[in-house]
C-alpha positions in Angstrom: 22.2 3.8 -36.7 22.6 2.7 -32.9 19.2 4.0 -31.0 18.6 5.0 -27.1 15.7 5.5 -25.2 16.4 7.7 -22.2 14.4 8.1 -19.2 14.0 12.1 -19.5 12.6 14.6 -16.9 9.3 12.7 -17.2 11.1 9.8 -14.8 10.3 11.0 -10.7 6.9 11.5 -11.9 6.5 8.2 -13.4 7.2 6.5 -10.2 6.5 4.3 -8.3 6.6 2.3 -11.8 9.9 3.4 -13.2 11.6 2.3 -9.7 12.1 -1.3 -11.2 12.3 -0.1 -15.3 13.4 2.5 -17.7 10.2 4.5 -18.7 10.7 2.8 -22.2 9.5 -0.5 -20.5 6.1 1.1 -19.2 3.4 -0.3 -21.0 1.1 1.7 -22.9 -2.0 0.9 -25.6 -0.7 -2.7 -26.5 2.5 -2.3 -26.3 5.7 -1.2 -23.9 7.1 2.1 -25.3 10.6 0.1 -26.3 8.3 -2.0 -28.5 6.4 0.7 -30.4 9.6 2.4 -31.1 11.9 -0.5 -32.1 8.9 -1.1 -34.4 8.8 2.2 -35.5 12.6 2.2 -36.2 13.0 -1.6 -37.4 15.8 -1.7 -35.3 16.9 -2.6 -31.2 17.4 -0.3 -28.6 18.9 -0.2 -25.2 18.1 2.6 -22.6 19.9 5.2 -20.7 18.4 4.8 -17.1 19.1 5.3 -13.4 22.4 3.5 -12.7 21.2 0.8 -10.3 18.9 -0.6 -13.0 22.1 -0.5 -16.0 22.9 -4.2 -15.3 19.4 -5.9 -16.3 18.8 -2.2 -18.3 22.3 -2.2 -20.3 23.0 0.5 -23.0 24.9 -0.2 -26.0 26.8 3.1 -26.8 28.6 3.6 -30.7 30.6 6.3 -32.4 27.2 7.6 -33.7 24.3 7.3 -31.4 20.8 8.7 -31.9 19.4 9.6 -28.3 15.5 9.5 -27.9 13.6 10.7 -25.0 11.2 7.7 -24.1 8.1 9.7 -22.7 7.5 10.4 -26.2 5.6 7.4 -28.1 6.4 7.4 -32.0 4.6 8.3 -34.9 5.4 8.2 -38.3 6.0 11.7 -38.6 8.7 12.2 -35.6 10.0 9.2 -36.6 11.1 10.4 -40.2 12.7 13.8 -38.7 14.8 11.6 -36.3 16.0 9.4 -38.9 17.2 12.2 -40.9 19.2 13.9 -38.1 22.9 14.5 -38.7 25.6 15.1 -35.9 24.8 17.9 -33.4 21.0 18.0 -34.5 18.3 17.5 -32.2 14.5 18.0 -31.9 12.5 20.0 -29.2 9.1 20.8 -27.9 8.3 23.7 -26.0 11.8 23.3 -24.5 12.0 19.4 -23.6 14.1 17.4 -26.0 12.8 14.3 -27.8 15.9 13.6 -30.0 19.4 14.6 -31.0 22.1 12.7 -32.8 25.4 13.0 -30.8 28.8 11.3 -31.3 30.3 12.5 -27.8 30.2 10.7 -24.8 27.2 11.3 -22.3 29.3 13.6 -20.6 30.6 15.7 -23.1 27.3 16.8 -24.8 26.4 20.9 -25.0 23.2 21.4 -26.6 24.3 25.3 -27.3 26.5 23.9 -30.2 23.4 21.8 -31.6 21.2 23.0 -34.5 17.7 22.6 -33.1 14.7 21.6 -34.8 11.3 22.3 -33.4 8.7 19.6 -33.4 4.9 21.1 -33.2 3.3 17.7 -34.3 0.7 16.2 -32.3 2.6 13.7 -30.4 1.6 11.5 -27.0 3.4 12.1 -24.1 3.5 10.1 -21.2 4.8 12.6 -18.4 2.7 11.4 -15.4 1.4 7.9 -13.8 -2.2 8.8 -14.9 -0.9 9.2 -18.2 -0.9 5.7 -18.6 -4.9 5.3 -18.1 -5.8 8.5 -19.0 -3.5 8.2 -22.9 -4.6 4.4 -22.9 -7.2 4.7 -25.9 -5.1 6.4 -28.2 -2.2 4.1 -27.2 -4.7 0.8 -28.0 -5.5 2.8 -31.5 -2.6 3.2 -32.9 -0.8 -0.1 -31.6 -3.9 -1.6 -33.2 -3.3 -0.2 -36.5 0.6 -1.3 -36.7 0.1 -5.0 -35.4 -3.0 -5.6 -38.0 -1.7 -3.2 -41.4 -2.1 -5.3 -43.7 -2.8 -9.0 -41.8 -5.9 -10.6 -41.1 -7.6 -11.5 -37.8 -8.2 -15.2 -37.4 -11.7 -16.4 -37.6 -14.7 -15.1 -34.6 -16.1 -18.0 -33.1 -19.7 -18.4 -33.8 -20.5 -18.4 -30.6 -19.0 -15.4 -29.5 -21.7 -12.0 -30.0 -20.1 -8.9 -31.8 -20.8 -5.3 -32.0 -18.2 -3.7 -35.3 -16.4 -7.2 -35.9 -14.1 -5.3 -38.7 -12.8 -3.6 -35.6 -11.6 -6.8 -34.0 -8.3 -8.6 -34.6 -7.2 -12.6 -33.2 -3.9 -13.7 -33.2 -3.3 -17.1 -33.6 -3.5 -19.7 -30.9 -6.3 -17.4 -29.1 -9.3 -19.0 -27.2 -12.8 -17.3 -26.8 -16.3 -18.8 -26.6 -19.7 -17.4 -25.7 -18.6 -14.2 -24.9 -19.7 -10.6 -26.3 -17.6 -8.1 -27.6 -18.8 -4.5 -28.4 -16.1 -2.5 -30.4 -18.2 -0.2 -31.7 -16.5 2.4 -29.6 -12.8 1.3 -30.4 -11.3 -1.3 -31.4 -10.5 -5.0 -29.5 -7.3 -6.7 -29.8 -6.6 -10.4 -28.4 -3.1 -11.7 -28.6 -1.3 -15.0 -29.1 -2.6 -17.7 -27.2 -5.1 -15.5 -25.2 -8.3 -16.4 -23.3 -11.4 -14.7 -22.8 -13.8 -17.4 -20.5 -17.2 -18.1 -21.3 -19.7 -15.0 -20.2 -17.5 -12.3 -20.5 -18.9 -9.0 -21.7 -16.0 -6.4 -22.9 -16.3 -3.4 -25.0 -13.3 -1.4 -26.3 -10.9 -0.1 -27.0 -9.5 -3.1 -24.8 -6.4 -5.2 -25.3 -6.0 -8.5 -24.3 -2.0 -9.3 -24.6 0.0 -12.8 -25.0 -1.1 -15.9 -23.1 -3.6 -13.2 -20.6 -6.8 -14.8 -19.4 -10.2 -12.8 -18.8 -11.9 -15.2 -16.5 -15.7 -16.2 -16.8 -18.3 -13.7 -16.5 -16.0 -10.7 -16.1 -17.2 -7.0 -17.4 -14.7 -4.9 -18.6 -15.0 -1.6 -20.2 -12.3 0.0 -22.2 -9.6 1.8 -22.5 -8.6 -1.4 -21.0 -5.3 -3.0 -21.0 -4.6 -6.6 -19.8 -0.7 -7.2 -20.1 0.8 -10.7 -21.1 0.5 -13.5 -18.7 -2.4 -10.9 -16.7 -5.3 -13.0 -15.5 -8.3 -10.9 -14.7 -12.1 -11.0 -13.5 -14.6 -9.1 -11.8 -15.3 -5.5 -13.1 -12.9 -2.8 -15.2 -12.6 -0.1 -16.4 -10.1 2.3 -18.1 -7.1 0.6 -16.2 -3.6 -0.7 -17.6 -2.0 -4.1 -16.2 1.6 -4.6 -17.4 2.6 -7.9 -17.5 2.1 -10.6 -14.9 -0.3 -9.1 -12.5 -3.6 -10.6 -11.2 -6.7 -9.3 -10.6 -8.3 -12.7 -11.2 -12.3 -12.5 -8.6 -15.0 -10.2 -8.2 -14.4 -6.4 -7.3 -14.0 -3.3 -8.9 -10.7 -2.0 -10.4 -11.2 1.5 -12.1 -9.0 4.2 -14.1 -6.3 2.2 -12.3 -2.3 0.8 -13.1 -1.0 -2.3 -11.8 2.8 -3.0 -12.8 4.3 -6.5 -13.0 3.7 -9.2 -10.2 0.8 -7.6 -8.3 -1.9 -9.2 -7.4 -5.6 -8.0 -5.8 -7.5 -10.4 -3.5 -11.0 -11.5 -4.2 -13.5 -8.7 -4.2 -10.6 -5.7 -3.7 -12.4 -2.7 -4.6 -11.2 0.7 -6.0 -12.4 3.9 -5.3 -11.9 6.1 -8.5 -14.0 9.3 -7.7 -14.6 11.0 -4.5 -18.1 11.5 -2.8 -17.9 15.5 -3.5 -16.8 14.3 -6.7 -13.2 17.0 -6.1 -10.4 17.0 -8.1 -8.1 13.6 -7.2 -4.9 14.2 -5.1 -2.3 12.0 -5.5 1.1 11.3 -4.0 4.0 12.9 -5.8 7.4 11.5 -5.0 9.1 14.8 -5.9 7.5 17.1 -4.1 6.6 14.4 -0.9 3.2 15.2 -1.0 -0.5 15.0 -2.2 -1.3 17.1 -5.7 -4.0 17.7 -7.1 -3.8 16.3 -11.2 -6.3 17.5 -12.7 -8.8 14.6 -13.1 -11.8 13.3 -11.5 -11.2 9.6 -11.5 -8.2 7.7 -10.8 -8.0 4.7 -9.1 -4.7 3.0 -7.9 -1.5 3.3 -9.0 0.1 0.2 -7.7 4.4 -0.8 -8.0 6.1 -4.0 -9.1 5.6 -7.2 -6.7 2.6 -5.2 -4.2 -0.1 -7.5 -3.3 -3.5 -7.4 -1.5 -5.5 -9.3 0.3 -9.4 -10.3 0.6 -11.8 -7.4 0.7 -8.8 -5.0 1.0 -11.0 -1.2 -0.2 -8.5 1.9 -1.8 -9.5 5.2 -1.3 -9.8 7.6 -4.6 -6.3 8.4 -5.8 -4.0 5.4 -3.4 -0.6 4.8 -4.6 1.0 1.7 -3.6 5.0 1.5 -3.9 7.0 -1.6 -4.6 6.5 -4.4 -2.9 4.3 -3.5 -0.2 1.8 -6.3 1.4 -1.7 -5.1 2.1 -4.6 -6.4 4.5 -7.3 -6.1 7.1 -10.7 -4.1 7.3 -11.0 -0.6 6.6 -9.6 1.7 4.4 -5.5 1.8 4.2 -3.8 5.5 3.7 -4.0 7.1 -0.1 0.3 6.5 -0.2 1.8 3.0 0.9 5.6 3.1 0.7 7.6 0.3 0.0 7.9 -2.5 1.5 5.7 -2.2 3.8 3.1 -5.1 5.6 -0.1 -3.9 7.5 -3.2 -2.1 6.5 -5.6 0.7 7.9 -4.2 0.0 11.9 -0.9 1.0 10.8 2.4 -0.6 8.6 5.4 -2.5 9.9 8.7 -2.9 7.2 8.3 -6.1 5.4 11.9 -7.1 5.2 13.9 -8.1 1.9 14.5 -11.1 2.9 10.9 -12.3 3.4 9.4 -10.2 0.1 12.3 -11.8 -2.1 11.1 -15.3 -0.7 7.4 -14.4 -2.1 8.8 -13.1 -5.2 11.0 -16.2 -5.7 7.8 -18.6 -5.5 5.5 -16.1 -7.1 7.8 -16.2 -10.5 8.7 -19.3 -10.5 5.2 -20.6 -11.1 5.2 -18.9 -14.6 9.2 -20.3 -15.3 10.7 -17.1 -14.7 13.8 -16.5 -12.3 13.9 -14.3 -9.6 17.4 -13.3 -10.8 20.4 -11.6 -9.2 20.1 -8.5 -10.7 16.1 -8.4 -9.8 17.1 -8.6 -6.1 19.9 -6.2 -6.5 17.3 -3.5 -7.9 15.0 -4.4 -5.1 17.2 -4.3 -2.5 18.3 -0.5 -3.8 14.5 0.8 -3.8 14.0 -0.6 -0.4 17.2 1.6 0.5 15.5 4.4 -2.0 11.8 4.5 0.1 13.3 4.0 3.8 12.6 7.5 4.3 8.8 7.0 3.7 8.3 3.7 6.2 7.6 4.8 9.7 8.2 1.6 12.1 
């Protein structure tokens, strides 16, 4: 059967992350939410998405085609329905759709001639951008449980100090010394060819992803995810990095999301709770202005390719688009469009052609091309966000 993730309604309120991806490539727990359900399936996907991001984003469409909504994350459950679906069947919750086996075209579909199946399960949605943090735990625990059924852990060091070592899993080619982990209150995952530096104190439910580094001394509290090729220091807590991000020095980075190719300056500090300790505001794209979402704490939610400098501070609930370039004293606004260069005395637009020579350099020191299509999806968000830069 030919499987595809589609973005869903969930997609404007996933932004500023699902600018440069589908909402299948948002990391969540260990993994992206292509990876748990290609897992889930034993079988490849592709993705129905926004069409400026279908030529790096392709879909694959067949004379059968089993469509899945991607702000869902699998279990075994759902899964089994959805393999059993026959032509013009489909599965629903409270009115949203999470899967329906169609042979029309994309055009052609009309769910009044489907026979619907309703889905009361408990299942993990991921509908907002705090999602991501706030859904982290249970994401780490049952990506845990599928990458280590049945496998064992490689060896703990002996010098490394342990709190519930059965709750720990090493891949191969991992590297950690005189640090302690506490996974007493969830587990602790370290992927292939990961480091955790000398010093480091982490407690769980924290995953550490393929060829990330935790840098000496750092304190890190979970649900905690450092993507692959993340380096990170200072103090965490309850924050998600995708993949490729740095938040490598001192300063405090708290019920937070960083997307791909960000990086914080030494000693950047988040805000995640307000003085009179309100509910958090945060920027909705939709709407075009602050809401309140329910929580306490949140940090930063920060798009692909943004970047900080020293000492830069973000106020409780700051949402940084893509590509924007961030410096100076004081506190910056709580929403930071796109590509834009300044800090708290104001913001200029920091043109394509200087942010793709960054972005260029920037990827290139980890082997990866800044590709065409990369620059073509760029160049469309910066046409996307021109309405929020004020020159």
């Amino acid at each position: 059967m030919n499987y595809i993730l589609f973005d869903g309604p969930s997609r404007n309120n996933l932004l500023p992350f699902t600018y440069t991806r589908p909402v299948a490539d948002i990391r969540v727990g260990i993994l992206t939410i292509r990876e748990k359900w290609e897992s889930y399936l034993k079988a490849t996907t592709t993705t129905v998405t926004e069409d400026y991001l279908t030529e790096k984003y392709p879909m694959v469409e067949m004379e059968e085609n089993v469509m899945i909504s991607a702000s869902f994350l699998p279990n075994q459950e759902l899964v089994e329905l959805i393999k059993k679906l026959s032509e013009k069947q489909a599965i629903l919750r409270d009115d949203i759709i999470i899967a329906f086996h169609t042979t029309d075209t994309q055009e052609e579909i009309n769910f009044e001639e489907y026979e619907i199946f309703q889905y009361n399960g408990d299942v993990l949605e991921i509908n907002n951008t705090w999602d991501i943090f706030s859904k982290n735990g249970v994401a780490i625990y049952l990506d845990f449980d599928a990458l280590t059924e049945g496998r064992s852990s490689q060896p703990i060091p002996s010098s490394v100090k342990t709190i519930a070592p059965e709750n720990i899993f090493i891949e191969e080619g991992a590297k950690i010394q005189f640090s302690t982990l506490n996974a007493s209150n969830g587990p602790i995952y370290i992927g292939k060819d990961a480091e955790i530096m000398e010093g480091s104190l982490i407690r769980g439910p924290f995953a550490i992803c393929e060829k990330a580094i935790v840098k000496m001394g750092a304190k890190i509290y979970g649900p905690t995810t450092v993507g692959p090729y993340c380096k990170v220091g200072g103090e965490i807590n309850n924050s998600v990095l995708f993949a490729n991000s740095n938040k490598g020095h001192e300063g405090y980075l708290g019920n937070s999301v960083l997307g791909e190719w960000c990086n914080l300056g030494a000693d950047t500090n988040t805000s995640n709770l307000k003085n009179n300790y309100a509910e958090v505001r945060l920027w909705d794209y939709q709407s075009e202005r602050f809401t309140p979402i329910g929580l306490q704490f949140c940090g930063l939610m920060m798009g692909d390719h943004s970047k900080c400098g020293i000492n830069t501070m973000f106020n409780t609930g700051t949402v940084v688009g893509v590509n924007a370039n961030i410096f100076g004293s004081g506190y910056p606004r709580n929403f930071i469009a796109s590509f834009s260069w300044g800090g708290n005395s104001g913001f200029t637009t920091y043109q394509t052609k200087k942010a793709f020579e960054v972005a260029e350099v920037v990827m290139a020191r980890k082997q990866i091309e800044f590709s065409q299509d990369d620059k073509e999806i760029l160049e469309h968000v910066f046409e996307l966000t021109k309405k929020y830069r004020k020159d």
